[in-house]
Each structure stands twice: as C-alpha cells, then as structure tokens.
C-alpha positions in Angstrom: -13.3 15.7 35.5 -14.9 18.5 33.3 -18.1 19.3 34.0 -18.3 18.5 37.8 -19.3 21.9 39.8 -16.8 23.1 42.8 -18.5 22.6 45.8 -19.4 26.1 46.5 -18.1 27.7 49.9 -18.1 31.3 48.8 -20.3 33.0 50.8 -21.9 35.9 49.6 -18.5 37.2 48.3 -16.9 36.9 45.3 -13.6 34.7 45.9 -11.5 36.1 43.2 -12.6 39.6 45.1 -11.2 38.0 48.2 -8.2 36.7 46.8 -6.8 40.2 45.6 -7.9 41.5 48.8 -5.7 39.3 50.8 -2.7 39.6 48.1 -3.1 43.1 48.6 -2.7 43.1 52.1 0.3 40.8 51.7 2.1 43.3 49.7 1.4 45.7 51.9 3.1 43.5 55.0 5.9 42.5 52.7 6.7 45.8 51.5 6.7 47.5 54.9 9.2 44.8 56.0 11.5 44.7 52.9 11.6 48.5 53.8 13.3 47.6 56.9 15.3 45.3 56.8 17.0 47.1 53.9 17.7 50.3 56.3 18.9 48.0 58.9 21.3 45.9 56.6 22.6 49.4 55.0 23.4 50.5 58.3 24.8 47.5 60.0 26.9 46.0 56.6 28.5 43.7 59.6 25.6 42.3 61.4 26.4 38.7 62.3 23.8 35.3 61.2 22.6 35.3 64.6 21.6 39.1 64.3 20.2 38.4 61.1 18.2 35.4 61.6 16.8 37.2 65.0 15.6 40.2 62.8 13.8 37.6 60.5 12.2 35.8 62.6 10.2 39.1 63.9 8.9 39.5 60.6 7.8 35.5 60.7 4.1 36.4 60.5 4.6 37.9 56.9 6.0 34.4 56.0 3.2 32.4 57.2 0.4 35.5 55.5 2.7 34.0 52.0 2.2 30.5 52.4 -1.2 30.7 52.8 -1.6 32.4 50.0 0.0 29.9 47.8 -2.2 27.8 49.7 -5.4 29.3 48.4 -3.7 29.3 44.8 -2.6 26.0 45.3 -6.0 25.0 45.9 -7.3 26.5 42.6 -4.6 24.9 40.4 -5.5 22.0 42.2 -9.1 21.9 41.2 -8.4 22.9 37.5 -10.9 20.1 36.3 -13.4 21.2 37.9 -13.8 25.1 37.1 -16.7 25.4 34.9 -18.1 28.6 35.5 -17.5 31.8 35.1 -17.1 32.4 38.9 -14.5 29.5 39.0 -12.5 31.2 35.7 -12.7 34.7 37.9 -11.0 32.8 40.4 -8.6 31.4 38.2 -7.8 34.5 36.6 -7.1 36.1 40.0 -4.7 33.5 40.9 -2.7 33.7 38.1 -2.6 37.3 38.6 -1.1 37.0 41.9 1.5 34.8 40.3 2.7 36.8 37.4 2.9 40.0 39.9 5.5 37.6 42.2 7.3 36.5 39.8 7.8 40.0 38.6 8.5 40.5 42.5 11.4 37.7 42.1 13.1 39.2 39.4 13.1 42.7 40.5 14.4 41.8 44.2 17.2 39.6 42.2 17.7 42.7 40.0 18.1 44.6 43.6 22.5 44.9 42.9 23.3 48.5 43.3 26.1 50.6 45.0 23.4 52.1 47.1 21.7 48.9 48.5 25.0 47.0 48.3 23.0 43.5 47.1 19.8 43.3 49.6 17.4 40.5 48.9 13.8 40.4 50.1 13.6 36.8 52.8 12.2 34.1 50.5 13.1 35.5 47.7 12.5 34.4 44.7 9.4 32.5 45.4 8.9 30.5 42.0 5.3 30.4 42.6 4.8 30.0 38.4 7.5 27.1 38.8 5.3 25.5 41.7 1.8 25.8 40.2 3.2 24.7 37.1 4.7 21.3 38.9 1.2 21.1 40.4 -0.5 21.0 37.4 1.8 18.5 35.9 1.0 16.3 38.7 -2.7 16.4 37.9 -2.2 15.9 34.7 -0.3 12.6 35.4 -3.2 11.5 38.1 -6.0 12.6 35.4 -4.1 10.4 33.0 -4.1 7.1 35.3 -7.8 7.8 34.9 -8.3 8.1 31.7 -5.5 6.5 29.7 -7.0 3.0 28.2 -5.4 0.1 29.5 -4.5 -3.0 28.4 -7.1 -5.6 27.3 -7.8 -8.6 30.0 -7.9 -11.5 29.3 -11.0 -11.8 31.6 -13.4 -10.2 28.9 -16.0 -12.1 27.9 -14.9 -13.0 24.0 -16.0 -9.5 23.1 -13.8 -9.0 20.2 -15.3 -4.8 20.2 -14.3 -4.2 23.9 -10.9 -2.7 23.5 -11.9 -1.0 20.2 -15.0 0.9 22.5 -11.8 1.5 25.3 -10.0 3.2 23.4 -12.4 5.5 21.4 -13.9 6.3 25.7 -10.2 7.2 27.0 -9.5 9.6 23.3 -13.3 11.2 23.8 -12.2 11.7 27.5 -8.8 13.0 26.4 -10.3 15.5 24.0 -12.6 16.9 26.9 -9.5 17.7 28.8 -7.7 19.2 26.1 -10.7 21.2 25.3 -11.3 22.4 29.3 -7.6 23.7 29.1 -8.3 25.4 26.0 -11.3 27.1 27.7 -9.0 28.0 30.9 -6.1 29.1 29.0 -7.6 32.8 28.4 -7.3 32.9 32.1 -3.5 32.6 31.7 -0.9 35.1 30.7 1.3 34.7 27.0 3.8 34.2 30.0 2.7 31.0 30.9 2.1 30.1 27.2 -0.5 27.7 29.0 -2.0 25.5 26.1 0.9 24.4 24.7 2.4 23.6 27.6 -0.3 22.0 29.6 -1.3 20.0 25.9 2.6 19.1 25.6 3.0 17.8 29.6 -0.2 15.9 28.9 1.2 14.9 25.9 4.3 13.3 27.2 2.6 11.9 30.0 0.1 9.9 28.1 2.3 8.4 25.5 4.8 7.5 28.7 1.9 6.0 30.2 0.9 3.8 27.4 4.3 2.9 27.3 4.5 1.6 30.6 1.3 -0.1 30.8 1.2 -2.0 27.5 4.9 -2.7 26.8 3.8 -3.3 23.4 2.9 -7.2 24.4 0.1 -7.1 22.1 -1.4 -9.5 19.2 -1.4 -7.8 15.6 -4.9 -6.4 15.6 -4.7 -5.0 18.9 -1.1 -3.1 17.8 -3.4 -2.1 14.8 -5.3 -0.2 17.3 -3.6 1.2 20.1 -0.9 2.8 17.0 -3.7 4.3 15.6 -5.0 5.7 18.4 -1.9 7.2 19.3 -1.6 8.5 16.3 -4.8 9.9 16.1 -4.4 11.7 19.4 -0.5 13.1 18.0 -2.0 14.1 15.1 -5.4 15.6 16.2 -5.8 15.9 19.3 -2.1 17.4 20.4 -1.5 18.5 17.0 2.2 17.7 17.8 4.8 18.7 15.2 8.2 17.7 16.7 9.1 14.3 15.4 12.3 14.1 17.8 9.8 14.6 20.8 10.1 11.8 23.5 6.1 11.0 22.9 6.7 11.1 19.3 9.5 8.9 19.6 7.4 6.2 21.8 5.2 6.4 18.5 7.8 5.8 16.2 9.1 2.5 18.4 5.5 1.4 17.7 5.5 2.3 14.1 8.8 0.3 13.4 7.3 -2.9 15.6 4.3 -2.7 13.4 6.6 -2.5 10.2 9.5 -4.8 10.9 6.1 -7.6 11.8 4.1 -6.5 8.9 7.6 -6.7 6.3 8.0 -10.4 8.1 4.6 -11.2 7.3 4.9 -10.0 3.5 8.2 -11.9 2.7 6.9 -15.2 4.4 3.4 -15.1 2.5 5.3 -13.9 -0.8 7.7 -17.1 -0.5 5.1 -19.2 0.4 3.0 -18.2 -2.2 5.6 -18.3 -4.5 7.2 -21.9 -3.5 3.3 -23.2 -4.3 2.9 -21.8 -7.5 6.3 -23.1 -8.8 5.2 -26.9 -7.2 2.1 -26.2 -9.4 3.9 -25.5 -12.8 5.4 -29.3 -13.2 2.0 -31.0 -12.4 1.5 -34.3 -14.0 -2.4 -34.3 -13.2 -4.4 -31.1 -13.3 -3.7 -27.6 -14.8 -4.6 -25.0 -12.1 -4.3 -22.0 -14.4 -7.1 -19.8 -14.3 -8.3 -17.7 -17.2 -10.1 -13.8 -17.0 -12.7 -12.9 -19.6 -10.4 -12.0 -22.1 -9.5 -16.1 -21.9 -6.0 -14.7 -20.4 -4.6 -17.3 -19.0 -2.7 -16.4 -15.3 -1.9 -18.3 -12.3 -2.7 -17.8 -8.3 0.3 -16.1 -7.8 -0.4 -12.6 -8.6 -3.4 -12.9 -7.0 -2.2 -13.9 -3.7 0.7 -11.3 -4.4 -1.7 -8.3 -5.0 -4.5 -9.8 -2.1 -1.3 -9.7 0.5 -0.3 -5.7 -0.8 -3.7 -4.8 -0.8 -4.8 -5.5 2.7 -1.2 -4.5 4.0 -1.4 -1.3 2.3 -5.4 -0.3 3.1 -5.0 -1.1 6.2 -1.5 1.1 7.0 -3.6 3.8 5.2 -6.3 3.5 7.6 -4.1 4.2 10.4 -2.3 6.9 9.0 -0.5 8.6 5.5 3.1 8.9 6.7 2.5 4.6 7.9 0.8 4.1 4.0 4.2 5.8 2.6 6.6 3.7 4.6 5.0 0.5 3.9 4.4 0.9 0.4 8.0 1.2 0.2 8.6 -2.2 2.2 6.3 -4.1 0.1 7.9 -2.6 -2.9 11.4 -3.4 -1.7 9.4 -7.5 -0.9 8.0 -7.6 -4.1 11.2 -6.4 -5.7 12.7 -9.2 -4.4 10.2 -11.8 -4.9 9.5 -10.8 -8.5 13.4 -11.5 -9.0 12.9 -15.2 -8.2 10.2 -15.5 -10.1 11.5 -14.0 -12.9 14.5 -16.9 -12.7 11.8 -19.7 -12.0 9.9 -18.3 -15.2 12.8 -19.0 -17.1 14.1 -22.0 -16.0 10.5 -23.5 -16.2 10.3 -21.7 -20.1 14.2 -22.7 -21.2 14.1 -25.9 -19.8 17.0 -24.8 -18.0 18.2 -26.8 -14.3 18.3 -24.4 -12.2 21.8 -23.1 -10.1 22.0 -23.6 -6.6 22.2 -19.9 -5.3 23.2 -18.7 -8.8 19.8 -16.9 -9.7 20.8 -13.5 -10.3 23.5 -14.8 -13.3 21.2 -16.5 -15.5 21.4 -14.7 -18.8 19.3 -15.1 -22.0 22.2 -13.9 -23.7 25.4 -16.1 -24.5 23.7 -19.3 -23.2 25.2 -22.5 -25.4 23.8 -23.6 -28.5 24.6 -26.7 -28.3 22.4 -26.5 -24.3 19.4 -24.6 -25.8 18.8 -27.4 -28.8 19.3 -30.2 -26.4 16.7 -28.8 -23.9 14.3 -28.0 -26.6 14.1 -31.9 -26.8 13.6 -32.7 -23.6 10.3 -33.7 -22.1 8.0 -30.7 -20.9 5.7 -30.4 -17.9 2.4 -31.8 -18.5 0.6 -28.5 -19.1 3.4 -26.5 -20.5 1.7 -24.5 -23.2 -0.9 -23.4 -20.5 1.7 -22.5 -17.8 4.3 -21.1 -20.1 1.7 -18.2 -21.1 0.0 -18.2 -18.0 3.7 -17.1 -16.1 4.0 -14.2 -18.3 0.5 -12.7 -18.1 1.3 -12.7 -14.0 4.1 -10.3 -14.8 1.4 -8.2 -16.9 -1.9 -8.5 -14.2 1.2 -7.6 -11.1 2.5 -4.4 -13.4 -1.5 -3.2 -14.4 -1.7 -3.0 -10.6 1.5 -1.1 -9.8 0.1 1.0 -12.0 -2.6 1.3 -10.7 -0.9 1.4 -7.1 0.8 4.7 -8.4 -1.7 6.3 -9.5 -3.6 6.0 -6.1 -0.2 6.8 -4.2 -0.3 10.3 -5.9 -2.3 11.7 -3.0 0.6 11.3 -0.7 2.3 13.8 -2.5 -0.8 16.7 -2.0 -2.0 16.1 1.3 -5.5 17.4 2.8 -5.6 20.3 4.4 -6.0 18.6 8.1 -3.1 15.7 7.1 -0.9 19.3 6.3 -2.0 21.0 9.6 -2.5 17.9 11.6 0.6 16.1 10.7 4.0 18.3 10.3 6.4 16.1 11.7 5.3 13.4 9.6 7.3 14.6 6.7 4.8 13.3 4.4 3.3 16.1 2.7 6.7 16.1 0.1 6.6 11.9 -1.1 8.5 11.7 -4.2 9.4 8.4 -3.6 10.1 6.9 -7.3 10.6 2.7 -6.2 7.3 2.3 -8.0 8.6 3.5 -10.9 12.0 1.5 -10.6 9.8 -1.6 -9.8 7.6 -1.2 -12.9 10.5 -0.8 -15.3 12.4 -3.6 -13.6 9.3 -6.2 -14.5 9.0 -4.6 -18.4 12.6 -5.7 -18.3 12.0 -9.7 -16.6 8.7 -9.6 -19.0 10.6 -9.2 -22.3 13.4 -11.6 -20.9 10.8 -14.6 -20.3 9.3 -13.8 -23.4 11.9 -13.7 -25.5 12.5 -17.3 -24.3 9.0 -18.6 -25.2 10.0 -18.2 -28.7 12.1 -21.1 -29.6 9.4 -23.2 -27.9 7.1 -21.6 -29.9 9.2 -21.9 -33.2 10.4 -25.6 -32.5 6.3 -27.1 -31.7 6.3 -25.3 -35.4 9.3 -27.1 -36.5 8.2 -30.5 -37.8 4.9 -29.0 -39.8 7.4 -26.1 -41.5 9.6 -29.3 -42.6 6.7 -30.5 -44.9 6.3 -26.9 -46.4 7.6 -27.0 -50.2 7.2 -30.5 -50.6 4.8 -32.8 -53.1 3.1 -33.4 -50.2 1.9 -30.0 -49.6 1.5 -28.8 -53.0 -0.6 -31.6 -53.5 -2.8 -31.5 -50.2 -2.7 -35.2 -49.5 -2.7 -34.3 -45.9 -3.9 -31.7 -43.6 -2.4 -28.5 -44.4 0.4 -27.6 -42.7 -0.1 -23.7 -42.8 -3.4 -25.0 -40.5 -1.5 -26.6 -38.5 1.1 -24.2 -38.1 -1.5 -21.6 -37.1 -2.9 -24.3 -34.4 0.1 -24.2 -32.8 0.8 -20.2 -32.6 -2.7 -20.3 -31.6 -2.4 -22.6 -28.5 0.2 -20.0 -26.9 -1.3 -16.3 -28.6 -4.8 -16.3 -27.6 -4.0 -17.1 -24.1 -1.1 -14.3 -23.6 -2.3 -10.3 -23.0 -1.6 -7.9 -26.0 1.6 -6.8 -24.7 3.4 -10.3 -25.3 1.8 -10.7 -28.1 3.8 -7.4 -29.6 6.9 -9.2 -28.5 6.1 -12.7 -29.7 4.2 -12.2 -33.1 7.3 -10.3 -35.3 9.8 -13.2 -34.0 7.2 -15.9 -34.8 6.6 -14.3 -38.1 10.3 -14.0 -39.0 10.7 -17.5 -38.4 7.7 -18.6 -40.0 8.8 -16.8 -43.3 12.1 -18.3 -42.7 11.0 -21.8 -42.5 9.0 -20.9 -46.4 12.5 -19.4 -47.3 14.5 -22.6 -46.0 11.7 -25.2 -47.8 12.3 -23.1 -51.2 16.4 -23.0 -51.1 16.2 -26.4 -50.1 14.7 -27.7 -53.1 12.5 -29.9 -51.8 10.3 -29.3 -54.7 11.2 -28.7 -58.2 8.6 -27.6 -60.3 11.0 -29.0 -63.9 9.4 -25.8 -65.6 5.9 -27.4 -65.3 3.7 -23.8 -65.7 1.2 -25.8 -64.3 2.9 -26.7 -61.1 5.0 -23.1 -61.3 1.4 -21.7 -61.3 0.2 -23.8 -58.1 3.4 -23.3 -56.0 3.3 -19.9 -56.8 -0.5 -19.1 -55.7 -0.6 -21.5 -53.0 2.5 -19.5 -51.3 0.4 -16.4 -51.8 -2.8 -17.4 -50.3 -0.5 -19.0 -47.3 1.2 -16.0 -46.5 -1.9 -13.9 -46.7 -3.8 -16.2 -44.2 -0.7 -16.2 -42.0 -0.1 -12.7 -41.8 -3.8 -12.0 -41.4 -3.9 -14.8 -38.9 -1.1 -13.1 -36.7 -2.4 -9.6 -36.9 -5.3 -10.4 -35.4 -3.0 -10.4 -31.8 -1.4 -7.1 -32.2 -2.3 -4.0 -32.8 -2.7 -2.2 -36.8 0.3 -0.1 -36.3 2.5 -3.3 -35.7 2.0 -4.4 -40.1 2.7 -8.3 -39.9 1.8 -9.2 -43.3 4.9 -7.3 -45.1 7.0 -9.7 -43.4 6.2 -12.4 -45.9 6.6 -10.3 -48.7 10.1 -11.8 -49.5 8.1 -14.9 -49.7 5.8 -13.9 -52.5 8.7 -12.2 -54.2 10.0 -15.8 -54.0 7.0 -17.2 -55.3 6.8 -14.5 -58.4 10.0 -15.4 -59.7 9.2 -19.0 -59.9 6.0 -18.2 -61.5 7.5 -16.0 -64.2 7.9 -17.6 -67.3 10.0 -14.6 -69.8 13.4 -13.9 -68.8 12.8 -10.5 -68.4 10.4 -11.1 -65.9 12.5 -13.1 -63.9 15.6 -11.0 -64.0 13.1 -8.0 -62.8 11.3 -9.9 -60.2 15.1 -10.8 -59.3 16.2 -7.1 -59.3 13.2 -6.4 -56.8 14.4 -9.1 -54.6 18.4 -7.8 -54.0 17.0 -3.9 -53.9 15.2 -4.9 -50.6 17.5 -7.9 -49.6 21.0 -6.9 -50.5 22.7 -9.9 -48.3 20.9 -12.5 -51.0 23.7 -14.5 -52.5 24.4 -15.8 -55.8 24.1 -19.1 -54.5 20.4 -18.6 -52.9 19.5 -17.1 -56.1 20.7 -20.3 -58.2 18.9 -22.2 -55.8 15.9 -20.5 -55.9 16.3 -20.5 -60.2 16.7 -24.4 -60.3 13.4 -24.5 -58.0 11.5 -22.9 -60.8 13.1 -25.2 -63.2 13.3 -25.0 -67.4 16.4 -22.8 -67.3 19.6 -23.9 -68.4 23.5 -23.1 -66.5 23.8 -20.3 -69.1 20.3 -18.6 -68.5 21.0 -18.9 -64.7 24.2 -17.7 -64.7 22.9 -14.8 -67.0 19.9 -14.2 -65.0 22.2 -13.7 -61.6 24.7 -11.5 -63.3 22.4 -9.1 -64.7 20.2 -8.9 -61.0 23.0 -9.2 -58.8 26.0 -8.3 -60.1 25.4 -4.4 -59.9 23.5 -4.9 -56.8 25.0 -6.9 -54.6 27.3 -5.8 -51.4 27.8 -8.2 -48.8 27.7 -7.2 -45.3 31.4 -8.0 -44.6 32.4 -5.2 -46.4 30.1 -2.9 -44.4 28.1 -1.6 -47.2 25.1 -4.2 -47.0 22.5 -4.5 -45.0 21.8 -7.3 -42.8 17.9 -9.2 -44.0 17.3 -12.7 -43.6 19.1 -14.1 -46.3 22.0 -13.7 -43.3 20.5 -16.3 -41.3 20.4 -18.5 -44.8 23.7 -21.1 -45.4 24.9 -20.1 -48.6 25.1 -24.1 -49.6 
C-alpha cells in the first residue's frame, strides 16, 4: 500500500537513467531493422510468407530487447503503490515516457501508406503498450480493492454494535490514501493518459461492483443506513463523480431505492397503525387520553406519533445525504397526504355523528348532506368524552400544519446548496429543488381543517339549544333560575378554550350568529309580552343589553380585535330599543334603523316584535309598519334586498 518503500536494487545508478538508456538502444535496433526490411519489401513486392517470416526471424533479437522492456515498465506499473519517493516518481516518469514515444511509434508506422513505401509496417506493430499498462493498472486496482473494500459484517463478532461502523470509516480512510497516491503520481503522467480521472473512475467502478457482489444488499436497516452512506460519501467526496447514469452510480441508486421503497413501507404501516389507535381511543367509555400543551390546547397522540415518525425518517435521510433528504421528504409527504385524508373522514364522521361508508371515504361531503340525517344524529348518544375529543381532533390538524411549516422552512436549504454539496454532488440534481408538495399538503389540510370545523358547529349550537329555549321567557326575566346567558357561555366555553386561535376564527362568528338568532327567535316568538308594562319594557330591554354585551365580550376574548364580535348582536339591542320606546316616534325611528341595516325584516316580524312590547293597538301597529317599512322594504326575491338574518326567520 502507500507508504511502503521499494526494496531498493538500484545500484549506484539512477534507474530511470537506465531505463532511457536501454530505450534508447532499442530504438536504435528497431530503427536500423525497420530500415531494412522496408528496402527489402520495396524491392521484392512478391516475396512469399516463407521469405518473409525467414527475414523476421533474423531480426528476433530486437523482439526479445522489446519485451523486456515492457518488462521493466511492467514492473513499475506494477509496483504503483509503492513509489514514494522521488527516485521511484523518476522512474515512473521515465516509463511513461517510453510509452507515449511507442505509441507515437504505432501510429506513425500505421500512418506508413504511401505510393513510395506501398503500405510497410514495422514487425509488432502497433504495440499498445499505453493499452497494456493501462489493463495492468486496472488489475491492481481490482486486487488493492479485495484489500481494502469493507466487507460484510459476521455474525461471529462479539455483540459489538460499533464494529462495522469502525470497518467502514478504516476501508474509506484507506481508500482516500489511494486516491490521494494517484493524485501524487499523476504529474508523472501525460494529459494523454488523462491518468486521475481515469485511474479514480476504474477504482471507482471497481469498488461499487465489489460492494455489490459481496454484500448483495442482505442487510438489516441500520446496517443499509451505513454502507449507503458510505457509498455515498466516497461518490460524493472521495471520487467526486458527476455522471448519474454511471454503472457505480447506478449500484448506488439500487441502494437508494431499497432504502426508500423499506423506509416508505415503514412510514405507511406506523401512520396506519397510529392512526387505527387513535380512532379506537376517540369512542372510549372509560378514560380521556387527550393531552393538553401549555396553552390548555387540547390534542391527541396522533400528531405526535405522526411528526416523531417524519422527524427521525427525515434527520436521518439528511444525515446520509441532501439529494436522499429531498426524495424522502417527498414520500412522506405523498404518506402523510394520504393518511391525513382518512383522518380527515374519521374527524368527521366522529364530529357529525355520521356511520361511516365502507370504502366510500373520499365522497363524504359537508355540503348537501340530509336535513332530516343531520337533526336525527344530533340526538344520538355521543362518545363519552366528546367535547374533549371533538376539539382535540382539530387542534391535530393545526400542531401537524405548524410543523409543515416549519418542515418548509428548513427544506429551503435544498434549494441553495453549500459550496462542497454543489462541487461534490453534480449528478445529484439537487442543487435546483422546487419541489412545491409541501405547499399542496399545507393547503390541502387548511381545507380538511375548515371542513371538520365547520361541522363542530351544530354540536356546538344544539348543547346551546335547550338554555336559548328559556331566553325571553318570565323565567329569565325574572332570574328564578340560573341564568341562561351563564350557561350558555359554559357551554361555548367547554369547546373554545380548548381549540387553538385559528378554529376559534372559524367557530366564534357562526356561534355568534346563532346565538343572536336564538335572542331573535325568543323575541318573534312571543314568549314574553311585556302588556306595555314600562316597568317590565325597561327590564327586558336592559337585561338584553347587558347579555349581549357579556356575550360578545365573552367570545372576543378567543379571537383576535380585528375579528369585531360584539356588532353581531347589535340587531338584538335594536330589538330591545324598540320595545323600550314608549312615544311613537321613537318606535317608528328605532324601526326605521332596524330595515336600513336589515332590509329582508318582514311586516310580519315587525308585528311580532310590536305586540312583544305591548300597549299598542291594530291601528298604531299597522301605522307604525307602514311608515318604517313600507318605503324601505325590498325583499330578496326581487333581487334588490339583501340577504341578513331575518332570512333564516319564518315569517309566521
């Protein structure tokens, strides 16, 4: 190997000195000969083979003074490794002088075709010595590699789990020293013989053929971990190979797609399984295994087993090298891609109440479901801890998107590589990653998100139900009994202060709208009539106020201040001023106010409203409407009103 001295049998003379000598004198002999056998064939053009071989044979000497001259140079190319000297690179250098001057010899005597010489070529001619020494040094190249290429790990190592790792990083450090002697010997060479590259591309070959061939890739996960990225290591920075369709760059790739095609198996079997565990979780009768973060979030295991399985996938491909990082990010985005679609149909048949359709996943629809369905599964028993899981389920699609994110972000480097990764790797094509599934991923869970939440709502709304049935009555204007605005606000409260901000955006205007809606439904109702009472005008009136304040400060307090909750119960005090109004004027004002905003409020949700307040006679009613509604008033059929909640109102 490098490093070990030739045994020295020079003499006093320099070799290399020796060398030319002898070449010299060859030339000479070869020369003179060539000389003469080119008179004799000019002049006898019909010499038989007999003649001919005879004349050759007398010049037989000159042959044997060739060979062993290739013999010496053979000798040098065969003792490559251990040149270490300056002597010994003399030497070299002398040899491959010889060479190039032959195979200059060889072309000219092939060159040798004119009228005058009629087509004489020199006896054993052309020579090919570059050809030979070449094939010798790709023959000690393969026997250097049987020595130094790692080898499989035996099983007849002592349980030492570091043995293979310390094999490998031996045969690279060994393989580096080679590639480093020829880099030293290659000044010794002509740009003929471009000699680095080539000798660093036969080794090359060689070596990956060799690991090939000895390890068959028969080898347990962690040891495939290692031998790919040693392999890669030595493509990459030891050979500094940049042809991808090269047969050694090839062998890599076979690896590469082994390592993917197990690692993608191992993703989708953890990702179901983790998946199948969290949904047996969700109907538990006996414990709640939600988990909360230190914003009292509420989440399951699932995106934590998701994001623990990407993350050690994903570091660990990194570690090995960028172009494996880009390819399997993109299988565990195409895994996750698919398991986030099941669990986005799970969410919402476990949120709907839904039964779910045997192979039919991809066609449930939040949209143009049955009426008639949605009530009758809003009455149907829940799981145990449904409040819990329910907000839990959507804050997974929220703490699996932050990390995507985040995921993005950190693939960015792929797309301005180091310096070494651009000189080091050019086959790898992975200097130019615009690879966008990240993107498509994330908007394809913003999507699922507002899907499942939009679902949560009627839950939400029909837990509220039965408390927004005693708004408006004697009962609550009275405060016999807790109050239901409390209770009401209990209820939102169960599901908001477990969800993340960005449900909460989607979940607090519906909740609101429905909320004012159930005040709007209790007034048009008439569940209380106030007979024209001031007193009890007064009380419904304020109490209606200060419960639409507290509610709409109650919900802001789980969104942001540019999403304004507390207009949304204005209609509601606009409600409460006309009842509370006690000239006409006043009325027919507040009443004016009330259709300039809400131009879809009818004539018969403003009697309603009127005969809630009380003290007004048919006439005064029927005066009141057509002086505040009349002029105002265009219904939405006709396409000149605008659509409020009075829409969702009946109209008797």
């Amino acid at each position: 190997m490098p490093g070990e001295q030739m045994e020295d049998h020079r003499g006093s003379e320099n070799q290399s000195d020796n060398l030319l000598r002898n070449y010299q004198t060859l030339q000479y002999l070869e020369k003179s000969r060539d000389e003469i056998l080119c008179q004799v064939h000019l002049k006898l053009a019909n010499e038989t083979e007999k003649e001919k071989k005879v004349r050759s044979e007398s010049f037989s000497d000159v042959d044997v003074q060739s060979d062993l001259m290739f013999d010496q140079i053979k000798n040098v190319f065969d003792i490559m490794y251990k040149l270490v000297n300056d002597r010994d690179r003399e030497l070299l250098k002398a040899s491959v002088q010889i060479v190039d001057s032959e195979e200059k010899r060889d072309s000219d005597s092939m060159e040798c075709s004119t009228s005058e010489h009629e087509l004489f070529v020199s006896p054993k001619r052309p020579k090919r010595w570059r050809q030979k020494c070449l094939d010798i040094i790709t023959t000690k190249i393969i026997e250097r590699i049987k020595v130094v290429a790692p080898e499989p790990p035996s099983t007849s190592i002592n349980n030492d789990s570091t043995w293979f790792l310390r094999h490998l990083t031996t045969a690279r450090d060994n393989i580096q020293r080679d590639i480093d002697h020829a880099k030293t010997l290659s000044v010794c060479f002509s740009e003929e013989w471009n000699m680095l590259k080539t000798y660093a591309s036969t080794y090359y070959v060689n070596l990956m053929s060799q690991m090939q061939e000895s390890f068959s890739f028969d080898l347990n996960h962690k040891e495939t971990v290692e031998v790919l990225s040693w392999m890669i290591f030595c493509r990459d920075r030891v050979f500094k190979c940049q042809d991808a369709e090269c047969k050694a760059c090839r062998i890599i790739g076979d690896l590469q797609n082994k390592y993917l095609k197990e690692k993608c198996e191992h993703i989708h079997k953890w990702m179901k399984n983790a998946l199948e565990k969290d949904i047996s979780d969700w109907y538990s009768q006996e414990k709640s295994r939600v988990t909360s973060d230190r914003k009292e979030a509420y989440f399951t295991e699932f995106p934590l087993l998701i994001l623990k399985i990407l993350e050690e996938n994903v570091n660990q491909a990194k570690d090995i090298s960028p172009e494996l990082h880009k390819n399997l990010l993109s299988l565990c985005f195409q895994e996750l891609d698919k398991t986030m679609e099941s669990y986005a149909y799970y969410v919402k048949i476990y949120i709907s109440g839904e039964t779910p359709i045997a192979g039919n996943w991809r066609n449930f629809s939040i949209r143009g479901r049955n009426k008639e369905r949605t009530r009758k599964t809003l009455k149907e028993p829940r799981p145990a801890f449904f409040v819990q899981y329910s907000t839990a389920l959507l804050n997974n699609f929220d703490k699996i998107s932050r990390c995507l994110q985040q995921m993005k972000k950190d693939s960015e480097g792929l797309c301005q590589p180091s310096m070494d990764q651009a000189d080091d790797s050019g086959n790898n094509n992975n200097t130019g990653w615009r690879d966008d599934s990240i993107e498509k991923l994330l908007q394809k869970i913003k999507e699922q998100t507002r899907d499942c939440s939009l679902l949560l709502i009627p839950r939400i709304c029909d837990d509220m139900s039965v408390d927004q049935s005693t708004v408006l009555t004697r009962n609550w204007l009275m405060g016999n009994e807790k109050e239901s605005v409390d209770t009401i606000c209990d209820v939102i409260r169960s599901y908001l202060s477990h969800l993340r901000e960005p449900f909460c955006s989607v979940l607090v205007p519906a909740i609101g709208d429905d909320v004012v809606f159930g005040y709007m439904r209790g007034l048009l109702e008439r569940r209380l009539k106030c007979d024209g009472k001031e007193s009890d005008r007064l009380a419904v009136c304020d109490k209606l106020h200060r419960e639409c304040d507290q509610l709409g400060e109650f919900l802001q307090e789980f969104v942001t201040k540019e999403l304004e909750v507390s207009t949304r119960f204005d209609v509601v005090r606009k409600m409460a001023d006309v009842i509370q109004a006690t000239e006409e004027e006043t009325i027919i004002t507040n009443m004016v106010v009330i259709s300039s905003k809400y131009p879809d409020i009818k004539q018969s949700h403003a009697k309603r409203l009127l005969k809630v307040r009380g003290g007004l006679t048919k006439t005064q009613i029927s005066s009141i409407i057509s002086s505040s509604l009349e002029m105002k008033r265009k219904t939405p059929t006709d396409g000149f009103g605008e659509k409020t909640i009075f829409s969702k109102l009946p109209t008797k």
